[in-house]
C-alpha positions as YAML, in Angstrom:
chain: A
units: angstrom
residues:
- id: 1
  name: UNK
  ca: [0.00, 0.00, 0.00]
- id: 2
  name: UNK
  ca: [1.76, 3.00, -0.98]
- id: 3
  name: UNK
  ca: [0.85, 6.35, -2.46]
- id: 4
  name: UNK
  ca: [2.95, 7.25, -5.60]
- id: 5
  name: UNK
  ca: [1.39, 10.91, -6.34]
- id: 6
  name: UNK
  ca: [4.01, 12.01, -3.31]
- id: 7
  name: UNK
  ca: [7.31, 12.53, -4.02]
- id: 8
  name: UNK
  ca: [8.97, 10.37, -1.39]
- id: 9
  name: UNK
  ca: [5.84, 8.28, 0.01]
- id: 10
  name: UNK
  ca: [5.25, 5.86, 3.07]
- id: 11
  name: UNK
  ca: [5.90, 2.16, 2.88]
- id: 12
  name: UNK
  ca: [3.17, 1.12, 4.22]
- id: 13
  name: UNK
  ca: [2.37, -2.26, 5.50]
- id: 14
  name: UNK
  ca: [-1.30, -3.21, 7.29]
- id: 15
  name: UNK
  ca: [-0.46, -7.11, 8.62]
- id: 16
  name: UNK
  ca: [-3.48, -9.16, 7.95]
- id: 17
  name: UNK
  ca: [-3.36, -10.62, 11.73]
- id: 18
  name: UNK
  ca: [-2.23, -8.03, 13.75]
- id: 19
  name: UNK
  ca: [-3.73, -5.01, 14.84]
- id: 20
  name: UNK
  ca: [-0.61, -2.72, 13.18]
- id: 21
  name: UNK
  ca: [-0.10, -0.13, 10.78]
- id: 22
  name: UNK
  ca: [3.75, 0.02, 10.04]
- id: 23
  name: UNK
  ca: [5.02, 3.07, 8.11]
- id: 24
  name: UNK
  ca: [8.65, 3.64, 6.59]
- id: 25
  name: UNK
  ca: [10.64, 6.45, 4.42]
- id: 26
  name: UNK
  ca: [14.00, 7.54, 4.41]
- id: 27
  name: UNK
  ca: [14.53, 11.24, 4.79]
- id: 28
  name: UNK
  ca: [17.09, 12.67, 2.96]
- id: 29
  name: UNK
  ca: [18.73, 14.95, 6.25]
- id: 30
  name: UNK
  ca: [20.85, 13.99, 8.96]
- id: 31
  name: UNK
  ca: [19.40, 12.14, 12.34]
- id: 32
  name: UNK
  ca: [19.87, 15.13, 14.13]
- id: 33
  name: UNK
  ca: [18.05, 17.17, 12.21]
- id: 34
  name: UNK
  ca: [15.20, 15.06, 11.53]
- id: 35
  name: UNK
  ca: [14.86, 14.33, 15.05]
- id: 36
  name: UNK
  ca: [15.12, 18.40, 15.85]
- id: 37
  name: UNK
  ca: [12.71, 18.61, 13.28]
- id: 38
  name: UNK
  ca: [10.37, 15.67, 15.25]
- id: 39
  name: UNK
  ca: [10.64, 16.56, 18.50]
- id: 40
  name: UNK
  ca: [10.44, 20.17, 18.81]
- id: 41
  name: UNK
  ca: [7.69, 22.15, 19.43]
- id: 42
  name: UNK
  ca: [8.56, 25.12, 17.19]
- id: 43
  name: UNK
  ca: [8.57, 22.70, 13.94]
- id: 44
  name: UNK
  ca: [5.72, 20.42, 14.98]
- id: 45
  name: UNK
  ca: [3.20, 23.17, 14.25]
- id: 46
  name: UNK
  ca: [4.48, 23.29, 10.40]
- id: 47
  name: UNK
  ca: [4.48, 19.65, 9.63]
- id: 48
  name: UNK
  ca: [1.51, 18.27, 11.45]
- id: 49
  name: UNK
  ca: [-1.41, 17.41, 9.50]
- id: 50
  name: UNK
  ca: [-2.27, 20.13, 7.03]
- id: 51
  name: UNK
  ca: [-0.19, 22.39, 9.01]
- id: 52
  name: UNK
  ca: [-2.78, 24.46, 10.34]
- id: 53
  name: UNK
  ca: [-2.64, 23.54, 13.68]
- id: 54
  name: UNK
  ca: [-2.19, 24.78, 17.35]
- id: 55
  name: UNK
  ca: [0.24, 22.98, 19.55]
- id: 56
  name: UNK
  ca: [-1.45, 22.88, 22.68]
- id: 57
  name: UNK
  ca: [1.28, 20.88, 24.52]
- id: 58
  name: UNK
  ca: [4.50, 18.79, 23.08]
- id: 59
  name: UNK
  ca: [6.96, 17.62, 25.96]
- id: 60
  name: UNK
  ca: [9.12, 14.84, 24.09]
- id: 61
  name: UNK
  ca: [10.03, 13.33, 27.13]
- id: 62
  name: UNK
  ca: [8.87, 10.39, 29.23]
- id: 63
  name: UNK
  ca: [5.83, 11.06, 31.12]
- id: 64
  name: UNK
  ca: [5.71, 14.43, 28.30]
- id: 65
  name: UNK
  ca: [2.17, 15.12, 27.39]
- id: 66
  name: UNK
  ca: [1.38, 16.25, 23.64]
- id: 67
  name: UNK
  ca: [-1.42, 18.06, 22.30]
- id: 68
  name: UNK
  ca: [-2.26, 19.34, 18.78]
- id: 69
  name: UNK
  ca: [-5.34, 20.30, 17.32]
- id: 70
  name: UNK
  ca: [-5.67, 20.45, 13.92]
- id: 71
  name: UNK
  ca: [-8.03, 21.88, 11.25]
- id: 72
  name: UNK
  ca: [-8.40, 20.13, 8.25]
- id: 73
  name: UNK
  ca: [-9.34, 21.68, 4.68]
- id: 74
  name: UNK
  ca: [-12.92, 20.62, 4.97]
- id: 75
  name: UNK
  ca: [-12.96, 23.05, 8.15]
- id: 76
  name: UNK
  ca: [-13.33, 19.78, 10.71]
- id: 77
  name: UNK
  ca: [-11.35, 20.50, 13.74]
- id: 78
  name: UNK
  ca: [-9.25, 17.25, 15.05]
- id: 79
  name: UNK
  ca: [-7.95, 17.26, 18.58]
- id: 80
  name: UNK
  ca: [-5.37, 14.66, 19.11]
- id: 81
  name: UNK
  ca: [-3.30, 13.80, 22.40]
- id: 82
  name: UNK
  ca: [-1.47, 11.42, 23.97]
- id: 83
  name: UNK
  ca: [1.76, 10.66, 26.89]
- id: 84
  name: UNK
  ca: [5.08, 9.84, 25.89]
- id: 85
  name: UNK
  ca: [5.84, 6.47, 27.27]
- id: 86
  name: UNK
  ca: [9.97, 6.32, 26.14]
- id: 87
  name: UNK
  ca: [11.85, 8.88, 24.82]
- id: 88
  name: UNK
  ca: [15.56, 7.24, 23.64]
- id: 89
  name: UNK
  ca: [17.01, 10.75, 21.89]
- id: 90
  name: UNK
  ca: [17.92, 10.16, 18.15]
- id: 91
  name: UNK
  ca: [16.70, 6.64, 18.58]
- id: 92
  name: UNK
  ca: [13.05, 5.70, 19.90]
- id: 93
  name: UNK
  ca: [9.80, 7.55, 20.74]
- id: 94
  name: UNK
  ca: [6.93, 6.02, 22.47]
- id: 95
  name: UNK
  ca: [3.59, 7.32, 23.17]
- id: 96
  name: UNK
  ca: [0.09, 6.68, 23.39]
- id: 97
  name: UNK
  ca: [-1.97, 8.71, 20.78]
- id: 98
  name: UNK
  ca: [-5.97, 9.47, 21.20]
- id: 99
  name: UNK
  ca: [-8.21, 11.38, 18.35]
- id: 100
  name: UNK
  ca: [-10.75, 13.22, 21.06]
- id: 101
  name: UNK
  ca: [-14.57, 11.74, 19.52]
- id: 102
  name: UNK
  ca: [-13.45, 9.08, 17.76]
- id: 103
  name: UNK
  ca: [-13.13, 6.39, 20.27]
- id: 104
  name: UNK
  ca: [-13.10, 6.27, 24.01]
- id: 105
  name: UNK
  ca: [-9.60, 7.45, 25.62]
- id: 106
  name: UNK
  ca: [-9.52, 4.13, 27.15]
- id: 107
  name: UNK
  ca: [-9.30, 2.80, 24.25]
- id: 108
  name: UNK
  ca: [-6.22, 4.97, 22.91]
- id: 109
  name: UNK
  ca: [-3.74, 3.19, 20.55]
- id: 110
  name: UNK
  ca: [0.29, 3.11, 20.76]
- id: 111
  name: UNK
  ca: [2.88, 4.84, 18.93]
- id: 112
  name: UNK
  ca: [7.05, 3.81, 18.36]
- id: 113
  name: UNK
  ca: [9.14, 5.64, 16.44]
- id: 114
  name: UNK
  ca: [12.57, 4.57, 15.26]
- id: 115
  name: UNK
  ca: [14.73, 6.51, 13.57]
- id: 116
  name: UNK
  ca: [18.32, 5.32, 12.43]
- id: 117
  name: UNK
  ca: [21.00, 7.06, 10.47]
- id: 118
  name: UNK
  ca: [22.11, 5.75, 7.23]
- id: 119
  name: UNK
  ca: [24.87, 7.12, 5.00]
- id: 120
  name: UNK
  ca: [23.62, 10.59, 6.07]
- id: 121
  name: UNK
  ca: [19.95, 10.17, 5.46]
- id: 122
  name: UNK
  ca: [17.89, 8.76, 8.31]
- id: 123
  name: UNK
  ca: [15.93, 5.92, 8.32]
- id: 124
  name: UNK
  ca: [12.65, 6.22, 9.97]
- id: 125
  name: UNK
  ca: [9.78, 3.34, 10.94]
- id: 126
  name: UNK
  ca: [6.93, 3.65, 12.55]
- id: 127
  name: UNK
  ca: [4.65, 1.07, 14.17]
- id: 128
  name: UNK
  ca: [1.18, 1.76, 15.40]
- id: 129
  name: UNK
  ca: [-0.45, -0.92, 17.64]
- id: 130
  name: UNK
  ca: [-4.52, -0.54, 17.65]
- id: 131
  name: UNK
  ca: [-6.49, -2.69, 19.92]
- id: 132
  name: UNK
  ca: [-8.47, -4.90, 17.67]
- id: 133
  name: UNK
  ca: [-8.13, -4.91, 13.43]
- id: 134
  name: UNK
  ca: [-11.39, -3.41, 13.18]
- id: 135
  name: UNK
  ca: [-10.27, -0.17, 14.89]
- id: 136
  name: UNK
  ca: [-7.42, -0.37, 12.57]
- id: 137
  name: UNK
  ca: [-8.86, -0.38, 9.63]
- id: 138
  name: UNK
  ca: [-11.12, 2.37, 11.10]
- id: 139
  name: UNK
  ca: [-8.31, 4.75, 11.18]
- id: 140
  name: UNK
  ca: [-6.64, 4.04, 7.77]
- id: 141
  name: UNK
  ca: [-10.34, 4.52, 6.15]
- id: 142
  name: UNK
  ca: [-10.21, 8.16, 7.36]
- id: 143
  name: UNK
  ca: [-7.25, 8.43, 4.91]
- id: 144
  name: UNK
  ca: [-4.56, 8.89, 7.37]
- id: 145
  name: UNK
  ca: [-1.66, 7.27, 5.11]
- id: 146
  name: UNK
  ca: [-2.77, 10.41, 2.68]
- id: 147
  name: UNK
  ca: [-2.61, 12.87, 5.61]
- id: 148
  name: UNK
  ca: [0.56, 11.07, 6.95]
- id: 149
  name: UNK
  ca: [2.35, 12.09, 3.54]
- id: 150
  name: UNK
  ca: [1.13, 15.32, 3.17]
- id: 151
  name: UNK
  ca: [3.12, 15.68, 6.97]
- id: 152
  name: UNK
  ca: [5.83, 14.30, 5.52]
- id: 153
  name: UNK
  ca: [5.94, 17.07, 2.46]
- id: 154
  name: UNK
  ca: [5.75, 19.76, 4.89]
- id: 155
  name: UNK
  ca: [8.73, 18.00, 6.80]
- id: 156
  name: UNK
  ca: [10.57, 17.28, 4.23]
- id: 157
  name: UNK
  ca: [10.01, 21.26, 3.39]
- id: 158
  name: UNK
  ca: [11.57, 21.96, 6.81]
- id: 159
  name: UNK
  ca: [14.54, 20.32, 6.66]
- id: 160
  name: UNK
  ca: [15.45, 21.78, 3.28]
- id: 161
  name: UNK
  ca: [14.93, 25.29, 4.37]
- id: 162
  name: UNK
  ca: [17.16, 24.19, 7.58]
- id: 163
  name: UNK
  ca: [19.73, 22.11, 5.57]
- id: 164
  name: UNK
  ca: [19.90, 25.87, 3.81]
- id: 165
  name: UNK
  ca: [20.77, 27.63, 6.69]
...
């Protein structure tokens, strides 16, 4: 499943027996910049979503809450949150991730993050763990591997302008 009209697009894989979306790309920047990029507040604004977005709260550390809401093109205001469970720097992120109204918090779904360098580029997975397949395949029907490369545009437009300065 991959979506080719990007320029440098998700692998992504949706396991037919496990409740998992895995996501991979290569970024074509450093580790530390990409994880600058990732982890701080001042850049998470630009990439997020469509990019129009407040950051209510993002402390990249363990125990860190995060908060972002975002307004899609359509006008629909998305409010997503969550607790950062592990936070290895340049390495690992871990969280818990919640979209307010479209599921009980209780029934919030988890988040890792690797990123790895590679030849100066940085290799980055990521591996969300839902609680059953259905509410898997509930999330990737809202289009979220579309929205997840639009983000990665925007980053990608980041770390160009900072690779410039």
């Amino acid at each position: 499943m991959n979506d080719q009209s990007f320029p440098n697009p998700f692998k992504t894989e949706l396991p037919d027996d496990q409740p998992l979306i895995i996501m991979s790309r290569t970024f074509d920047a450093p580790l530390a910049l990409v994880w600058k990029v990732w982890t701080e507040m001042e850049h998470v604004g630009q990439w997020w979503g469509f990019g129009n977005n407040t950051v209510i709260e993002y402390d990249v550390r363990p125990r860190g809450k995060w908060r972002i809401d975002s307004l899609s093109p359509d006008g629909t205001k998305w409010t997503m949150f969550g607790t950062y469970l592990a936070v290895e720097p340049k390495s690992l992120i871990r969280n818990t991730f919640v979209v307010d109204g479209m599921a009980p918090e209780d029934e919030r779904y988890y988040e890792e993050h690797q990123f790895e360098e590679r030849d100066g580029k940085t290799f980055y997975r990521s591996i969300s763990n839902f609680p059953d397949i259905a509410m898997r395949n509930g999330v990737v029907d809202t289009g979220m591997e579309w929205g997840a490369n639009v983000s990665m545009v925007q980053f990608d437009a980041i770390l160009e302008r900072l690779k410039a300065e």
